[in-house]
N, CA, C and O atoms as CSV, one atom per row, in Angstrom:
chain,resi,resn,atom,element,x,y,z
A,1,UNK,N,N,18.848,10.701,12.317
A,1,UNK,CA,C,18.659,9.828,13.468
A,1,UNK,C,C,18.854,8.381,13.034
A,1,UNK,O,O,19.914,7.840,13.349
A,2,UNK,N,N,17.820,7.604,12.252
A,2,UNK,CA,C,18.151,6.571,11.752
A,2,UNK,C,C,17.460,5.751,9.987
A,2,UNK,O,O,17.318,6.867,9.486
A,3,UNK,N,N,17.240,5.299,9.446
A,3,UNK,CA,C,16.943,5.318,8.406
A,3,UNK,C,C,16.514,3.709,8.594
A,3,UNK,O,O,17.056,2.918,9.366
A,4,UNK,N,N,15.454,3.447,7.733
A,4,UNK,CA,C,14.595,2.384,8.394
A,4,UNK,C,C,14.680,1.639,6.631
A,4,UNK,O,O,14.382,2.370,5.686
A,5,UNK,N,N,15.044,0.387,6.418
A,5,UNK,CA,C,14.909,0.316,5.103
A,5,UNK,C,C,13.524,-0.200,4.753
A,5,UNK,O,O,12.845,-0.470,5.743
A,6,UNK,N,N,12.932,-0.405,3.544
A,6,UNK,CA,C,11.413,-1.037,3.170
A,6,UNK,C,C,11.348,-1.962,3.844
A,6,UNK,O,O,12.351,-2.435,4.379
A,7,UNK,N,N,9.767,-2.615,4.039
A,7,UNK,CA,C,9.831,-4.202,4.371
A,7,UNK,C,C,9.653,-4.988,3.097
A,7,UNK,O,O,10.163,-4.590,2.050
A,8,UNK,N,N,8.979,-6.035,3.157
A,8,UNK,CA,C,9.375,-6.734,2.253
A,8,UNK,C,C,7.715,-6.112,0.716
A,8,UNK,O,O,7.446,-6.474,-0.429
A,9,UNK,N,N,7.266,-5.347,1.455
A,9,UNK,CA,C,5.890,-4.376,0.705
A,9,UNK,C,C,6.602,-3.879,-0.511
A,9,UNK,O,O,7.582,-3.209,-0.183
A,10,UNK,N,N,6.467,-3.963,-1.604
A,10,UNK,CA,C,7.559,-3.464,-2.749
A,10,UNK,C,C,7.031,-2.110,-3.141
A,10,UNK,O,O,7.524,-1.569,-4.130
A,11,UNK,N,N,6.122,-1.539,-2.495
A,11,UNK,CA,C,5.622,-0.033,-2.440
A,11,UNK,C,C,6.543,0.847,-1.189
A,11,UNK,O,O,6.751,2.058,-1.274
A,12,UNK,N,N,6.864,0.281,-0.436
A,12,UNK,CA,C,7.998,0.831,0.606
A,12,UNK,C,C,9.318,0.974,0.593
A,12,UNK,O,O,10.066,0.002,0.700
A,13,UNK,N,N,9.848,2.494,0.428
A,13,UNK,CA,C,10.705,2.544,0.225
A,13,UNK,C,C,11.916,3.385,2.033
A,13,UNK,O,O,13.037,3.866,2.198
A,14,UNK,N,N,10.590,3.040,2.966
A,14,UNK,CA,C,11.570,3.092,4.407
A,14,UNK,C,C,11.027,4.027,4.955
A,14,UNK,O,O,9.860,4.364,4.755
A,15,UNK,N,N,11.681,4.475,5.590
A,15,UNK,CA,C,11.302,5.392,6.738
A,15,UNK,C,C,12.595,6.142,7.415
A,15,UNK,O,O,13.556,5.585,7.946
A,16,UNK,N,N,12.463,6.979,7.321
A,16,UNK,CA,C,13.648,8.124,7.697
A,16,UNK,C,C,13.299,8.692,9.337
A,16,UNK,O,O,12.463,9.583,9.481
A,17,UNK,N,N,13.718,8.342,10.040
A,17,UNK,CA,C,13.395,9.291,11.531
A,17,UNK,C,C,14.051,10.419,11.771
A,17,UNK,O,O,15.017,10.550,11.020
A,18,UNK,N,N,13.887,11.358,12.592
A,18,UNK,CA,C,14.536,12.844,12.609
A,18,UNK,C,C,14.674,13.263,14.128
A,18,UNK,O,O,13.614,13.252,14.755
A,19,UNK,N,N,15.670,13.585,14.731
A,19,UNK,CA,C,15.445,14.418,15.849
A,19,UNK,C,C,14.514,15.197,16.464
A,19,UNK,O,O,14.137,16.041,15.651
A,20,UNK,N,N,13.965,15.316,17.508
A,20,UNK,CA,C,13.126,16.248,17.222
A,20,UNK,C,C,13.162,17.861,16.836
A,20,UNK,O,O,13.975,18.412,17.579
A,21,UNK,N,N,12.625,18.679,16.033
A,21,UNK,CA,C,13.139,20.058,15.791
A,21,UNK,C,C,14.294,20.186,14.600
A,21,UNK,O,O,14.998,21.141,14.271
A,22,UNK,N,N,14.185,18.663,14.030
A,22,UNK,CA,C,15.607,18.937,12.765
A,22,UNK,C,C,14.884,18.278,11.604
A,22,UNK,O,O,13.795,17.704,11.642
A,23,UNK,N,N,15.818,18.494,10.399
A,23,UNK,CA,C,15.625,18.091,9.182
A,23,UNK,C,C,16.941,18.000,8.876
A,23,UNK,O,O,17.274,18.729,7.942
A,24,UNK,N,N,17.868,17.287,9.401
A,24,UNK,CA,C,19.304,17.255,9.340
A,24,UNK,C,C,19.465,15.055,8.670
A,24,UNK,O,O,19.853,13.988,9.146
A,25,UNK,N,N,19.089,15.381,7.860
A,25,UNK,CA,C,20.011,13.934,7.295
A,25,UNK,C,C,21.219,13.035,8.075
A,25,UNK,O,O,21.622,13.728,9.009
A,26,UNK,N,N,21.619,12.319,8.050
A,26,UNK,CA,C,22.401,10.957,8.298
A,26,UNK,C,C,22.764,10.819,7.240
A,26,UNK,O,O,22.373,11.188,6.132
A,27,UNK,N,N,24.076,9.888,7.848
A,27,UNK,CA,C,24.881,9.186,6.772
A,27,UNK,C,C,24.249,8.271,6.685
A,27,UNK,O,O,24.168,7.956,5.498
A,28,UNK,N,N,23.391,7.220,7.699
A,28,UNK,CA,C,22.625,6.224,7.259
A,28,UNK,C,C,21.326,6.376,6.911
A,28,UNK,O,O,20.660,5.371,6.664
A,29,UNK,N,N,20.726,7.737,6.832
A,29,UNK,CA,C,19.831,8.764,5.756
A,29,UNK,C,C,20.367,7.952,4.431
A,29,UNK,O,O,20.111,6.904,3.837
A,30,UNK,N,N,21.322,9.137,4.320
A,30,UNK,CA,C,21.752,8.830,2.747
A,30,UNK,C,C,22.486,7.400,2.392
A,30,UNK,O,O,22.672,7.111,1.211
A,31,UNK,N,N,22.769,6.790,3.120
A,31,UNK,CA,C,22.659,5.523,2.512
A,31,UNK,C,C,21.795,4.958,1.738
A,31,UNK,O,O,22.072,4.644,0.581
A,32,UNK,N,N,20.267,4.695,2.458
A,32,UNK,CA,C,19.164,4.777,2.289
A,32,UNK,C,C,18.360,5.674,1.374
A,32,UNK,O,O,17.459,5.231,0.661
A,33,UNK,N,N,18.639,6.688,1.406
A,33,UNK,CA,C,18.475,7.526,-0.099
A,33,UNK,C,C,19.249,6.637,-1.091
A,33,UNK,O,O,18.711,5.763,-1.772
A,34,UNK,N,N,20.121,6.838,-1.105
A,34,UNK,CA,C,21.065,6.136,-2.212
A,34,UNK,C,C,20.653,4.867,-2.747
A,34,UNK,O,O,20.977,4.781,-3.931
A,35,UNK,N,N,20.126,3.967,-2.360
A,35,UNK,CA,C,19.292,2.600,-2.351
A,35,UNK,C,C,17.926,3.062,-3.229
A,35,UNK,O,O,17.830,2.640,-4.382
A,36,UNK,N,N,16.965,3.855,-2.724
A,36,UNK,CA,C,15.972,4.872,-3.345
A,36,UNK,C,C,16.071,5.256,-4.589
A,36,UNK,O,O,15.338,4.988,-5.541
A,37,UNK,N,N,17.198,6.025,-4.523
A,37,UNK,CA,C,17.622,6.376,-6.161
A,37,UNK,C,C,17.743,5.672,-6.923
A,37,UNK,O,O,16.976,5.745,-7.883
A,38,UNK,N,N,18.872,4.522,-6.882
A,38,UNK,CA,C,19.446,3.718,-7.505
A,38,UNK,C,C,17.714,2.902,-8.112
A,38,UNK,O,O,17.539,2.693,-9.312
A,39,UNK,N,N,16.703,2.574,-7.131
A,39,UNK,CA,C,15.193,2.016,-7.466
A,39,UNK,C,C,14.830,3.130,-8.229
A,39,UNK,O,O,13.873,2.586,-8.781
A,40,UNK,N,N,14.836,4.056,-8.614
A,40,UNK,CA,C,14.535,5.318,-9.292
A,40,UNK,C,C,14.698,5.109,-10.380
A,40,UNK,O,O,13.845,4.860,-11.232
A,41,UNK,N,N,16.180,5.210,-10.523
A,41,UNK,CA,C,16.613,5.086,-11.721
A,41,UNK,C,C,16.478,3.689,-12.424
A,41,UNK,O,O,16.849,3.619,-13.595
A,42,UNK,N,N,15.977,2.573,-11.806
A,42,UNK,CA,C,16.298,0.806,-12.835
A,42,UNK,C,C,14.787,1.224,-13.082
A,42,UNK,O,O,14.058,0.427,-13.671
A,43,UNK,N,N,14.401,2.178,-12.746
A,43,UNK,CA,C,12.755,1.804,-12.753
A,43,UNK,C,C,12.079,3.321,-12.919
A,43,UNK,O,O,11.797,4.176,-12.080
A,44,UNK,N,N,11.958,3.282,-14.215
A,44,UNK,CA,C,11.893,5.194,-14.594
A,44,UNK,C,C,10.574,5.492,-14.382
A,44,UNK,O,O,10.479,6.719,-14.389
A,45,UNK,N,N,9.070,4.766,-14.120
A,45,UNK,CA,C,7.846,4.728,-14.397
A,45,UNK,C,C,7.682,5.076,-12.874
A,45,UNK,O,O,6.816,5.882,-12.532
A,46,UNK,N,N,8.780,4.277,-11.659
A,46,UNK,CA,C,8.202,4.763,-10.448
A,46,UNK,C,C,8.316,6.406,-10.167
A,46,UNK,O,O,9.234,7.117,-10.574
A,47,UNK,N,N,6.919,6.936,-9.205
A,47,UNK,CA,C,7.272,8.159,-8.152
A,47,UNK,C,C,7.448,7.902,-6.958
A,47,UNK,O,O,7.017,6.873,-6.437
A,48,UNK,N,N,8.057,8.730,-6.389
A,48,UNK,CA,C,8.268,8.586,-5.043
A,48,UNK,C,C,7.023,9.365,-4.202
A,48,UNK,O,O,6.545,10.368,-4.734
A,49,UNK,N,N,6.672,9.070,-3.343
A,49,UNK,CA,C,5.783,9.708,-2.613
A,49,UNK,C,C,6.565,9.718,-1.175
A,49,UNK,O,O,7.245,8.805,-0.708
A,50,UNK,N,N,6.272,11.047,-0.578
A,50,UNK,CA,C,7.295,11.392,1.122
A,50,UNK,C,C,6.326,11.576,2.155
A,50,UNK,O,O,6.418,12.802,2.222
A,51,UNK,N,N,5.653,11.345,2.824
A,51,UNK,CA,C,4.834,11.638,4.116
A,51,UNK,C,C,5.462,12.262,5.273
A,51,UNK,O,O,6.134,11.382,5.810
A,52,UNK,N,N,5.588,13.582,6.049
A,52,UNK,CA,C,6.752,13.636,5.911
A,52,UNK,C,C,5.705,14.403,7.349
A,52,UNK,O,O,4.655,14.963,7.033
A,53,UNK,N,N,6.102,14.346,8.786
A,53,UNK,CA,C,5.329,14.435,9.761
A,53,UNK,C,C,6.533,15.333,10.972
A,53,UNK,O,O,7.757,15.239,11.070
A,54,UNK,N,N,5.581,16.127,11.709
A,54,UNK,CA,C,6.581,16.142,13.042
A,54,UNK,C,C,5.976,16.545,13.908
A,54,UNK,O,O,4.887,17.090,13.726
A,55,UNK,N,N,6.693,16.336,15.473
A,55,UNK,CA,C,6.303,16.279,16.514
A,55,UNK,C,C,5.670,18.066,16.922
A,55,UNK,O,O,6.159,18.995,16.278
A,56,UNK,N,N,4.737,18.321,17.862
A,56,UNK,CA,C,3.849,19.083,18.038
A,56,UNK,C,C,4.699,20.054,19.041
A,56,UNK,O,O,4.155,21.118,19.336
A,57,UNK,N,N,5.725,19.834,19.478
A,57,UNK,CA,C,6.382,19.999,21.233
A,57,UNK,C,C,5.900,21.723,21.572
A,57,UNK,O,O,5.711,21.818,22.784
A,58,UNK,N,N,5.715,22.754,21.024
A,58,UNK,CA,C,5.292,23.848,21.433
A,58,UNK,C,C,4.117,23.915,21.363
A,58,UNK,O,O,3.946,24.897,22.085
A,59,UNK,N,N,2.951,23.568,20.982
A,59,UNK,CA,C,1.839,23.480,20.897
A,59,UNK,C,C,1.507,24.662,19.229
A,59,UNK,O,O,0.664,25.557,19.153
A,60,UNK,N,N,1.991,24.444,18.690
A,60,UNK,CA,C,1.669,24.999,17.023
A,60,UNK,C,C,2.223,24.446,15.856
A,60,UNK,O,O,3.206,24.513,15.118
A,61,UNK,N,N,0.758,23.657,16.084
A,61,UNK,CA,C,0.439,22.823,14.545
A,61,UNK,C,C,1.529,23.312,13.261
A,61,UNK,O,O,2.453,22.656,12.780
A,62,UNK,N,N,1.028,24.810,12.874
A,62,UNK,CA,C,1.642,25.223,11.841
A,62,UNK,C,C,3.383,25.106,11.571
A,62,UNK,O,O,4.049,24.786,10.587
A,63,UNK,N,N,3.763,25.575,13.092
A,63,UNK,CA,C,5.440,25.382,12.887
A,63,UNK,C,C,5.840,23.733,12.273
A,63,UNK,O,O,6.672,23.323,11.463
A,64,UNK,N,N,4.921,23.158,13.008
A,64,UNK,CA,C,5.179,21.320,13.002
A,64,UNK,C,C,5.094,21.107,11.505
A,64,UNK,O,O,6.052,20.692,10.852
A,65,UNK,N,N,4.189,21.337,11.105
A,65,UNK,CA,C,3.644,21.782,9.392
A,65,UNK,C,C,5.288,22.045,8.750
A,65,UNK,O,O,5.871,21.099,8.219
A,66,UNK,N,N,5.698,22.894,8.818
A,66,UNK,CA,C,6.921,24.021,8.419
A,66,UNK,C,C,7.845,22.890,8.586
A,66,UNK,O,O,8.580,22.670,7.623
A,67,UNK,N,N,7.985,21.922,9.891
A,67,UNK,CA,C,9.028,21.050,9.900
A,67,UNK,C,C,8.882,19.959,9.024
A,67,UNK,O,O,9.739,19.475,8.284
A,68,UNK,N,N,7.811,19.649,9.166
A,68,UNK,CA,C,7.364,18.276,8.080
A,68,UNK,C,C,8.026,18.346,6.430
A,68,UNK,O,O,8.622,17.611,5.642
A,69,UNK,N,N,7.461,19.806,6.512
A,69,UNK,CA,C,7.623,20.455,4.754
A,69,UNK,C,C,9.430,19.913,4.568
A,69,UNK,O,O,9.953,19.028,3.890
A,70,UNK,N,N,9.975,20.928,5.523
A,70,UNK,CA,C,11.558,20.894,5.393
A,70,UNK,C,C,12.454,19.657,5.637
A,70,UNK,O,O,13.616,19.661,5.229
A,71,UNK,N,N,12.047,18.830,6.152
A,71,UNK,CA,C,12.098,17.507,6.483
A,71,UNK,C,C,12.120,16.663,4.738
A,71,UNK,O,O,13.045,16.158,4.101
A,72,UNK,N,N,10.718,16.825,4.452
A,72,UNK,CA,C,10.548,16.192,2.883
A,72,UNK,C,C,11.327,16.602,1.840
A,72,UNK,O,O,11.718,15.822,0.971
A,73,UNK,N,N,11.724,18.416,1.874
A,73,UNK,CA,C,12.414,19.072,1.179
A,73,UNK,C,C,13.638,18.534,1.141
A,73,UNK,O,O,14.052,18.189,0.034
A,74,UNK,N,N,14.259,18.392,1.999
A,74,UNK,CA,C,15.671,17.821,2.354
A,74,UNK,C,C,16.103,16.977,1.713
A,74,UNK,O,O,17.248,16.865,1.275
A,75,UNK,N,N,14.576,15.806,1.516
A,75,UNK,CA,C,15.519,14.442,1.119
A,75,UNK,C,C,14.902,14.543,-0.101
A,75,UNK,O,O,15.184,13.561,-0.788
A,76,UNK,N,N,14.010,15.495,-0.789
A,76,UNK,CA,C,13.991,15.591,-2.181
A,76,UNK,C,C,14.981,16.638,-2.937
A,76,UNK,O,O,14.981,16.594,-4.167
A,77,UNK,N,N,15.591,17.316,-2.462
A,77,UNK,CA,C,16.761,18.109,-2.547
A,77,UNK,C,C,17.957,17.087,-2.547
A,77,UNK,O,O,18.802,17.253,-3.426
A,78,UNK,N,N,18.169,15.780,-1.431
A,78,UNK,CA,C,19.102,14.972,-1.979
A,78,UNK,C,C,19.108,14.276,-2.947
A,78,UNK,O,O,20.125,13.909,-3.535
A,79,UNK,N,N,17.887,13.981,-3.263
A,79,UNK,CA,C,17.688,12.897,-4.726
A,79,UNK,C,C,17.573,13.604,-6.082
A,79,UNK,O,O,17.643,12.996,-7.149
A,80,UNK,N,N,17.433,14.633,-5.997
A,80,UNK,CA,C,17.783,15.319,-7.140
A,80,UNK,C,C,19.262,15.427,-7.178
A,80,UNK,O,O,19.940,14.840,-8.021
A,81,UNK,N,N,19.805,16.273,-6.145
A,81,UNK,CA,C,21.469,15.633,-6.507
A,81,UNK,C,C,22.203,14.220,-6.654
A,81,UNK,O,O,23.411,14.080,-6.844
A,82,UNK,N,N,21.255,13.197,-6.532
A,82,UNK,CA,C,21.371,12.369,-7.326
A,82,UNK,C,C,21.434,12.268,-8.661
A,82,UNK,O,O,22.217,11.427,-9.102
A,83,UNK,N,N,20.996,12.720,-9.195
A,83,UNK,CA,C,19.824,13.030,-10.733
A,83,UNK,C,C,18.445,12.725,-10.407
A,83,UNK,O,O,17.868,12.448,-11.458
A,84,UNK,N,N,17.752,12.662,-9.525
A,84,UNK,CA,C,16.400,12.044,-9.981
A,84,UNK,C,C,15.868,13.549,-10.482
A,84,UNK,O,O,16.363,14.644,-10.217
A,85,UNK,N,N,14.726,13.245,-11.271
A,85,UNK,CA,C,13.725,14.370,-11.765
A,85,UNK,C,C,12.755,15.144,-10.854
A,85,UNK,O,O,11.933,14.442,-10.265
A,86,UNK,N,N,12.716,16.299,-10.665
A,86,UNK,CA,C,11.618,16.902,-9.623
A,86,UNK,C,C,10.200,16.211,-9.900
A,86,UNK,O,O,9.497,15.856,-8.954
A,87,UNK,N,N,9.794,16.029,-11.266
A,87,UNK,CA,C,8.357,15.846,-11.145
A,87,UNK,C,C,7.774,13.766,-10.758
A,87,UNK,O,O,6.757,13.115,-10.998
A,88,UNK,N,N,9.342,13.412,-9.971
A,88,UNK,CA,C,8.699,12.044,-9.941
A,88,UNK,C,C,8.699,12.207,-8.119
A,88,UNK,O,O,8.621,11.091,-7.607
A,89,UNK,N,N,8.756,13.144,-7.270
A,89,UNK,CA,C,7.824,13.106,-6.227
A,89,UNK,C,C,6.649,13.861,-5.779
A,89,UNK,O,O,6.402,15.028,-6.085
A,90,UNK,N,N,6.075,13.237,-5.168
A,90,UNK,CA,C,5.401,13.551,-4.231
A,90,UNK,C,C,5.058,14.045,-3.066
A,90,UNK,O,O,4.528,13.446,-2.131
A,91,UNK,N,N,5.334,15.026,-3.128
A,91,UNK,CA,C,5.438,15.667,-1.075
A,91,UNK,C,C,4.166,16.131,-0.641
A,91,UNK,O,O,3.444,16.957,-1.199
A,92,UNK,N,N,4.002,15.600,0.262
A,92,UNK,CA,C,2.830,15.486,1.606
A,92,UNK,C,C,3.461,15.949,2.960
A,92,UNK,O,O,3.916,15.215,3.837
A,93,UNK,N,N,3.397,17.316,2.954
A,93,UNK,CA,C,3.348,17.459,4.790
A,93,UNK,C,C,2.546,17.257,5.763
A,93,UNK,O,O,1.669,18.106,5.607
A,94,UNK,N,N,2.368,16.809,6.437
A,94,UNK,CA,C,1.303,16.501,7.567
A,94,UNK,C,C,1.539,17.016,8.564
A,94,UNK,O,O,0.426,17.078,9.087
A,95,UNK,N,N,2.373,17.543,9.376
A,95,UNK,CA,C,2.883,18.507,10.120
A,95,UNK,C,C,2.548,17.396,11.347
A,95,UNK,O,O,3.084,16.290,11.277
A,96,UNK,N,N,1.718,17.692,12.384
A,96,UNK,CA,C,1.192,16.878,13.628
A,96,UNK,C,C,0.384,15.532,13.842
A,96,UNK,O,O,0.168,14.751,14.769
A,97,UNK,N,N,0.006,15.683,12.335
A,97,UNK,CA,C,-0.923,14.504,12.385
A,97,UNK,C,C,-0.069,12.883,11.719
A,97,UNK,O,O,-0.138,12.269,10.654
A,98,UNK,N,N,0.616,12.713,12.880
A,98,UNK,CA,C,1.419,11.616,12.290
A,98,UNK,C,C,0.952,9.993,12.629
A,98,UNK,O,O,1.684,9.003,12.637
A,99,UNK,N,N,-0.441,10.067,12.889
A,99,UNK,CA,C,-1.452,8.781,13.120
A,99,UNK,C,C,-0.466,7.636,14.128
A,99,UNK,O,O,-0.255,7.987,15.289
A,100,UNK,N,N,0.231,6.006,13.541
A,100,UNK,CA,C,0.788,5.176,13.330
A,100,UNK,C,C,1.683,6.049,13.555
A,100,UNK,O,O,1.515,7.264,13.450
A,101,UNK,N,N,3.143,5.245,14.027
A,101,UNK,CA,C,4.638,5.648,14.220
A,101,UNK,C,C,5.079,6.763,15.112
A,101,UNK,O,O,4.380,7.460,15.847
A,102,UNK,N,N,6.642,6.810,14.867
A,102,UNK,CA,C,6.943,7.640,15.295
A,102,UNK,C,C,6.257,9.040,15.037
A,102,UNK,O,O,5.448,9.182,14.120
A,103,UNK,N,N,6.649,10.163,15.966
A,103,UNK,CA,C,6.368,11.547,14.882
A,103,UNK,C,C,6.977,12.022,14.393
A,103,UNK,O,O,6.690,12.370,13.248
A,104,UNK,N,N,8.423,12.388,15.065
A,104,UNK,CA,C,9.130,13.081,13.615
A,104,UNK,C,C,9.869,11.659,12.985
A,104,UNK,O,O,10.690,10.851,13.419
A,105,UNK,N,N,8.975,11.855,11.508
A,105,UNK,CA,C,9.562,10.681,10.459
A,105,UNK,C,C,9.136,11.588,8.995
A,105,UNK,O,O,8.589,12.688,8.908
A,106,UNK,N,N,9.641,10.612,7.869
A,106,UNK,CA,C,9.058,10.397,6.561
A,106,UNK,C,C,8.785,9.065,5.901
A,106,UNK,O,O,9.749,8.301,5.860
A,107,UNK,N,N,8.222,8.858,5.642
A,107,UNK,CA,C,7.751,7.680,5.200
A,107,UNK,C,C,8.052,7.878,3.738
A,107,UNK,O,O,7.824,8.971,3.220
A,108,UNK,N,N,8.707,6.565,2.832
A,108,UNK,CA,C,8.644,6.742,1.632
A,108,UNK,C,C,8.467,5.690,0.749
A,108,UNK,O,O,9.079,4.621,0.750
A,109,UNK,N,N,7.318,6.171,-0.241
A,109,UNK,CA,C,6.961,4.832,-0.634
A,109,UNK,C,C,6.645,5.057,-2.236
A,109,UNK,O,O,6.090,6.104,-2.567
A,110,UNK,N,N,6.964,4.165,-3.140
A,110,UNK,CA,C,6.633,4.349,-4.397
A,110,UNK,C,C,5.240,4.353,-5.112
A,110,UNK,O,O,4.335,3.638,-4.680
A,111,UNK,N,N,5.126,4.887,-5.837
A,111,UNK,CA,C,3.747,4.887,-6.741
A,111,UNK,C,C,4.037,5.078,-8.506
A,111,UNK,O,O,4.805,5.789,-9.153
A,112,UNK,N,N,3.075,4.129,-8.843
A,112,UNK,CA,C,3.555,3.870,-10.150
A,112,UNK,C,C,2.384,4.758,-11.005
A,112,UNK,O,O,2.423,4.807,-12.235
């Protein structure tokens, strides 16, 4: 859908939005991945952490859960084909409980 870059918070690494019912990437996704990585790699000490949320529309939490998961999967599946290393993220599904923001998103933000 659209890819949101950090603000000027140097723990933020953006925000990814999603259709509702998809985990389908963008080219301006992976742009934005690509930016991510590239911070990955100048900077080997950071992890990434994914918050990774979606909308409720049938009324079961759990499926929303399932989307969140695959959603996060996606764009840690792209950054490894980057090269990044599996053990420098973090995945958090939250499925429905997406507080603040949109709902279907990921939030991504570094941790040192």
């Amino acid at each position: 859908m659209a890819a949101t870059p950090g603000t000027s918070d140097s723990s933020s690494g953006g925000r990814i939005l999603f259709e509702p019912g998809s985990a389908m990437l963008s080219d301006d996704d992976k742009t934005l991945l690509d930016q991510v990585a590239q911070k990955l790699e100048q900077e080997q000490d950071l992890r990434l952490q994914l918050l990774a949320y979606a909308s409720d529309a049938e009324g079961n939490s759990s499926d929303a859960r399932r989307l969140s998961l695959s959603r996060a999967l996606a764009i840690r599946a792209y950054l490894i084909d980057k090269g990044i290393r599996t053990a420098r993220f973090i995945v958090r599904a939250q499925g429905d409980r997406y507080g603040e923001g949109p709902a279907d998103r990921v939030d991504l933000s570094y941790q040192n």
